[in-house]
C-alpha positions in Angstrom: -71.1 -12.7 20.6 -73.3 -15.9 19.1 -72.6 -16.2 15.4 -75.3 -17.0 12.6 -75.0 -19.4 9.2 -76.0 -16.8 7.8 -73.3 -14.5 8.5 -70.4 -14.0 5.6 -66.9 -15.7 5.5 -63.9 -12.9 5.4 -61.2 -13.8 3.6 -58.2 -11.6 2.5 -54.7 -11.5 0.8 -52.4 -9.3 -0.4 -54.0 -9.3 -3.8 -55.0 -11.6 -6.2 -53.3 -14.9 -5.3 -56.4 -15.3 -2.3 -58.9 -15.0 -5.3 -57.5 -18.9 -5.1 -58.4 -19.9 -2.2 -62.1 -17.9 -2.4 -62.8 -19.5 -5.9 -62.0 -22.8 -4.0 -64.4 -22.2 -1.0 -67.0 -21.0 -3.8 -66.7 -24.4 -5.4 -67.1 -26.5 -1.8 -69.3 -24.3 -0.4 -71.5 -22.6 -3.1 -74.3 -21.5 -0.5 -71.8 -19.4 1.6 -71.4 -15.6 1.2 -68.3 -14.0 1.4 -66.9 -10.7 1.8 -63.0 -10.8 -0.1 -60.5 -8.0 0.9 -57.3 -7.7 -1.5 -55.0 -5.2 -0.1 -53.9 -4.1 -3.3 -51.9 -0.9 -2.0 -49.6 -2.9 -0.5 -49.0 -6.2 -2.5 -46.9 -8.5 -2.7 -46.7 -9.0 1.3 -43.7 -11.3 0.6 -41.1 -8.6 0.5 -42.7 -6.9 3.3 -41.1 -6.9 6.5 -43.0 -8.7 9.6 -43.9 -5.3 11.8 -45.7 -4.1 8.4 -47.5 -7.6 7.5 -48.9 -7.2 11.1 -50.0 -3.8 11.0 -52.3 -4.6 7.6 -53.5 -7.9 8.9 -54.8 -5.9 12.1 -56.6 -3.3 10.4 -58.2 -6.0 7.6 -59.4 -8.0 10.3 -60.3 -5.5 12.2 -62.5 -4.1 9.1 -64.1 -8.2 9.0 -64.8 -8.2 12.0 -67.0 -5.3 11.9 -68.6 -6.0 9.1 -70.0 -9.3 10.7 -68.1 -12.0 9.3 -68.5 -15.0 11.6 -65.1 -16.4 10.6 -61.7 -14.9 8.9 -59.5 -17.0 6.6 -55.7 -15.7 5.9 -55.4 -16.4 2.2 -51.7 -15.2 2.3 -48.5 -17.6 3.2 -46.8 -14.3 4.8 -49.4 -13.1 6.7 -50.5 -16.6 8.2 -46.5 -16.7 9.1 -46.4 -13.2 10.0 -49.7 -12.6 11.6 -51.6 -15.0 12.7 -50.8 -15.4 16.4 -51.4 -12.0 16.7 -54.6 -11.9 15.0 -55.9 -14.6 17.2 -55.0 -12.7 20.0 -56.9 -9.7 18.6 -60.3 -11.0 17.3 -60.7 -15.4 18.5 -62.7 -14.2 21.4 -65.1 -12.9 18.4 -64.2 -15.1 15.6 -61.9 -18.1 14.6 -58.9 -17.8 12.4 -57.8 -20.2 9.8 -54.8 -19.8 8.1 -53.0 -21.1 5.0 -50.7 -23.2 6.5 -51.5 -25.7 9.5 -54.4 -27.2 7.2 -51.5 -28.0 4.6 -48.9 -29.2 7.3 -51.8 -31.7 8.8 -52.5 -32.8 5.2 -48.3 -33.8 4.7 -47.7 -35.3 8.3 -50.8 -37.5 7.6 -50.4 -38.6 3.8 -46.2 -38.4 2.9 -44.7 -39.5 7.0 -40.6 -40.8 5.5 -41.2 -38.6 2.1 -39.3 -36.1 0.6 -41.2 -32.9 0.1 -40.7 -30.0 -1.7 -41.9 -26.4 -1.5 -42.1 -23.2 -3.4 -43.0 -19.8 -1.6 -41.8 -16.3 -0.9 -39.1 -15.4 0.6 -41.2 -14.6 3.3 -42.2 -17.5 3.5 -39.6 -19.9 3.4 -37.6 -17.5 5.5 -40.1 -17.7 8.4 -39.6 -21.8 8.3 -42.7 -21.9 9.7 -43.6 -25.0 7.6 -40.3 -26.9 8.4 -40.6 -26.4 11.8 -44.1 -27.5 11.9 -43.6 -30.6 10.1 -41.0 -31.4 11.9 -42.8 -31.7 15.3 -45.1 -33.9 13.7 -41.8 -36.3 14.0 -43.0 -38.5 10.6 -39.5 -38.3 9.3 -40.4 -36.1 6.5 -37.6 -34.3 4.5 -38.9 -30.9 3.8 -36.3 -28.4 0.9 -37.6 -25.3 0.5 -37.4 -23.1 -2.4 -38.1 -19.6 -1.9 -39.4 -17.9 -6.1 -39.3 -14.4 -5.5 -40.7 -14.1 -9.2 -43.7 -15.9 -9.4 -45.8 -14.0 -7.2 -45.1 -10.5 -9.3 -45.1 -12.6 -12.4 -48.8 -13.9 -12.0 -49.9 -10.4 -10.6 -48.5 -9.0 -14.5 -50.4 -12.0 -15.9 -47.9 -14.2 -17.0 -48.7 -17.7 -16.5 -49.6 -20.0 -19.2 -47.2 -18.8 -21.4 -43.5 -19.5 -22.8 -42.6 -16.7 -20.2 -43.9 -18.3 -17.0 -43.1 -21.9 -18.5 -39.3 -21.0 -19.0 -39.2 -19.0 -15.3 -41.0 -21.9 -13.4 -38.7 -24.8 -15.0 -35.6 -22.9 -13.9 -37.2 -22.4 -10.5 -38.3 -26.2 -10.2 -34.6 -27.4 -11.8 -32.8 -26.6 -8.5 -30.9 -29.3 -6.9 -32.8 -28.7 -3.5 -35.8 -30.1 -5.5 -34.5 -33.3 -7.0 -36.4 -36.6 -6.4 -38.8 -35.0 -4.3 -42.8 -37.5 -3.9 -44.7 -34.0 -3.5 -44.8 -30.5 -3.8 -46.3 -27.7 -1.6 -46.9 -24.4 -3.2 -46.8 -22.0 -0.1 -48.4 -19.4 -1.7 -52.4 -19.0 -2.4 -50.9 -17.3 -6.5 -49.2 -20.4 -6.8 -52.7 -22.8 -8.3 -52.6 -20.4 -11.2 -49.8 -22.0 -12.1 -50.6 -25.8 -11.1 -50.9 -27.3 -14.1 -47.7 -25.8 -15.9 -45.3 -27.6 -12.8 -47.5 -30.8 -13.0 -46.7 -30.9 -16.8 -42.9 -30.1 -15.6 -42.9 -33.0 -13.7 -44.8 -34.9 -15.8 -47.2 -35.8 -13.6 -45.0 -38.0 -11.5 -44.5 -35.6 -8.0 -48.1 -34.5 -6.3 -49.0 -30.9 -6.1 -50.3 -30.1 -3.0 -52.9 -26.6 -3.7 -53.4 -24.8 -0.7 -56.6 -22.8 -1.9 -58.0 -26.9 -2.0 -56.7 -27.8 1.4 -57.7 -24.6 3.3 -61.0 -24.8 2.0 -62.1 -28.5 3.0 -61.0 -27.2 6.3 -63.1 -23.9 6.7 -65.6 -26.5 6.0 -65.2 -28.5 8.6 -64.7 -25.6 10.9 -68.2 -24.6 9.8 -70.2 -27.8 10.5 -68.2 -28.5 13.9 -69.3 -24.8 14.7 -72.8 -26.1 13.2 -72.1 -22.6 11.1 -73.0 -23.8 7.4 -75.2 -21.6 5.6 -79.1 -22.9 4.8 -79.0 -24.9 1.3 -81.5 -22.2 0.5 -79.6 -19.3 0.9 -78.4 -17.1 -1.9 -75.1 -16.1 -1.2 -73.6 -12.2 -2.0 -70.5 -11.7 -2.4 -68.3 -8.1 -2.0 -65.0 -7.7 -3.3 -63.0 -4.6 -1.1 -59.6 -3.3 -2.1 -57.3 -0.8 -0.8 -56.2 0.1 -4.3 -57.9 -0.1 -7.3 -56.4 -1.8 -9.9 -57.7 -3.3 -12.9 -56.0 -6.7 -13.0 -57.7 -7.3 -9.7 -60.8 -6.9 -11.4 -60.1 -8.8 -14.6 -59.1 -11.6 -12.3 -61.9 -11.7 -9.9 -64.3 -11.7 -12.9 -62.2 -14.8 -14.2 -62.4 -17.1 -11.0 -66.3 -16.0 -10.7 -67.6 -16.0 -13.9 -69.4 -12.9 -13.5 -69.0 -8.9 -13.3 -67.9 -8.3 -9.7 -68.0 -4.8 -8.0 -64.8 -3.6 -6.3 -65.9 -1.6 -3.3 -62.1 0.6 -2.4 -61.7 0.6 1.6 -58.3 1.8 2.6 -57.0 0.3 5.5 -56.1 3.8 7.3 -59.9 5.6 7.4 
């Protein structure tokens, strides 16, 4: 199948934490379309178990795919863990993959080789140890302590951040002794840049904050102009917002990262 510029990114999550990483790929590449799908009937994914990660990340793709998207980004820490072998088994003769995490683990085995690195995630996640096992066949003698913060996620979904709430939950969080002297922090989870600036303050700006939704979108980039994929500087990009649920947070959020009314389109995974 020969893929077109022209044709939209696909880009999904659990819910609103991959409204991150598409706000991101909006600000790099602001001629691109995109077609967002939040699987809102069954967030958060990080309490999910594997099998049932896998069975949603198959039937969103699957629904990407045929809707002519000429490449699929995982927004989501626990389905990139979870899912994304499979799914490029299922759909790269089509379309490439990119997920959260290898862009993030390149990024830390090429800029902190002998740090001490921190991260934050799901249980999921951290559980999976996909990033520690990763970085650690890089072999640049980095010291990775993971975290998992089972209460973020749900925390930012309710809309707490920015407040004395989320302030007092996320310094407790980043007080643990696993994260003591630590010369960066990953946050392994695409909800997790809502949040940036209150653990930058809580470290007083002296430990860098490594934002996936940045990271993973200087890579679709430069998937796109290897693939000689970029839209035309002309184009005027349309983007369409599908849920499996939906929930009105979703759409107060979306509307918040894009400056504009968006139109959630509901597209259960099981039609």
């Amino acid at each position: 199948m020969a893929l077109l510029p022209s044709q939209p990114i696909g880009v999904f999550d659990s819910g609103i934490g991959g409204l991150t990483v598409a706000h991101a790929i909006r600000q790099l590449l602001p001629f691109e379309s995109m077609i967002y799908f939040g699987d809102t009937a069954h967030l958060p994914y990080g309490d999910k178990s594997e099998a049932a990660i896998q069975a949603y990340s198959v039937k969103i793709a699957d629904i990407l795919v045929r809707k002519g998207c000429k490449v699929i980004v995982i927004a989501c820490n626990s389905a990139s863990s979870a899912a994304y072998e499979l799914l490029t088994e299922y759909v790269r003769k089509d379309i490439h993959i990119i997920n959260v995490i290898d862009p993030m683990v390149d990024l830390v085995l090429q800029q902190f080789p002998g740090k001490r690195v921190g991260l934050i995630g799901t249980k999921r996640t951290v559980q999976s140890d996909v990033y520690s096992r990763k970085i650690n066949e890089g072999k640049k003698g980095i010291h990775l302590h993971s975290l998992a913060t089972p209460l973020l996620a749900p925390m930012i979904e309710e809309g707490f951040f920015n407040n004395q709430i989320s302030h007092e939950i996320i310094a407790q969080y980043l007080s643990d002794e696993s994260l003591k002297d630590i010369d960066a922090l990953i946050l392994a989870c695409t909800h997790y840049p809502l949040i940036k600036n209150e653990i930058r303050s809580l470290y007083d700006d002296k430990v860098t904050i490594l934002d996936s939704s940045e990271v993973i979108a200087k890579a679709l980039k430069q998937h796109l102009e290897d693939e000689r994929l970029l839209s035309d500087l002309y184009s005027s990009p349309v983007d369409h917002f599908l849920v499996s649920d939906y929930t009105d947070s979703f759409e107060a959020s979306a509307r918040m990262f894009f400056h504009q009314a968006v139109h959630l389109e509901r597209h259960s995974l099981w039609n």
